[in-house]
N, C-alpha and C positions, 0 to 999 in steps of 0.2 A: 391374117390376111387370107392364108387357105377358106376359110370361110363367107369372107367376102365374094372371091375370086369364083368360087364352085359355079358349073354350069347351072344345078337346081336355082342356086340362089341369084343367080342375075334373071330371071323368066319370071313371071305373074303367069299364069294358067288356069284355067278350067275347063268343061268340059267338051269345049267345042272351040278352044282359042286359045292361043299363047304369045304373048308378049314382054318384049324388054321392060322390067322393070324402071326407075330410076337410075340405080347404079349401075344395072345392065347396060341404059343408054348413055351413063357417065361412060364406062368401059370402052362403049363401042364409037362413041364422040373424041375419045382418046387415040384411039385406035385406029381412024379413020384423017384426023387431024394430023399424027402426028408418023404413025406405020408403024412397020414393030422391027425389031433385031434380030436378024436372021444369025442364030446359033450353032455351031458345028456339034456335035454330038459323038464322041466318040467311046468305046470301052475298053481301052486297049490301056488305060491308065495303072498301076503295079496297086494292089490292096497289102494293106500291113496286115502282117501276120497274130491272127487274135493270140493276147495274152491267157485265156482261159479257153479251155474247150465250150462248145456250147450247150446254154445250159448249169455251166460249171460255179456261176454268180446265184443260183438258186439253191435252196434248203433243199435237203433230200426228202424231209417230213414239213406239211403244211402244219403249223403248230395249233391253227384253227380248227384242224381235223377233229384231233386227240382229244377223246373226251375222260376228263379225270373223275371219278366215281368215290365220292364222299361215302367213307362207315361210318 
């Protein structure tokens, strides 16, 4: 849906013009039909405390690195 949604992807444009594609004009038919829901936004919300440090779920050595040299 992020894909869908992106601002690039609802426009047609070139070099002297831009317009609502299709699904731009679904969006904006949606939009204009129906309104949108106004959300509160806040950050005041508590985050859980990571179980690992960051970082700490990775290999210390990329094993792709390491090159093993055949005698």
């Amino acid at each position: 849906m992020d894909a869908l949604t992106f601002a690039t992807a609802l426009m047609s444009e070139n070099r002297t013009a831009a317009i609502l594609n299709p699904t731009g004009s679904l969006f904006k038919m949606g939009r204009d039909r129906f309104g949108t829901i106004p959300v509160e936004v806040t950050g005041d919300s508590p985050q859980p405390k990571p179980a690992f440090p960051p970082g700490g779920e990775q290999p210390a050595i990329n094993p792709a690195a390491i090159r093993i040299r055949s005698k």
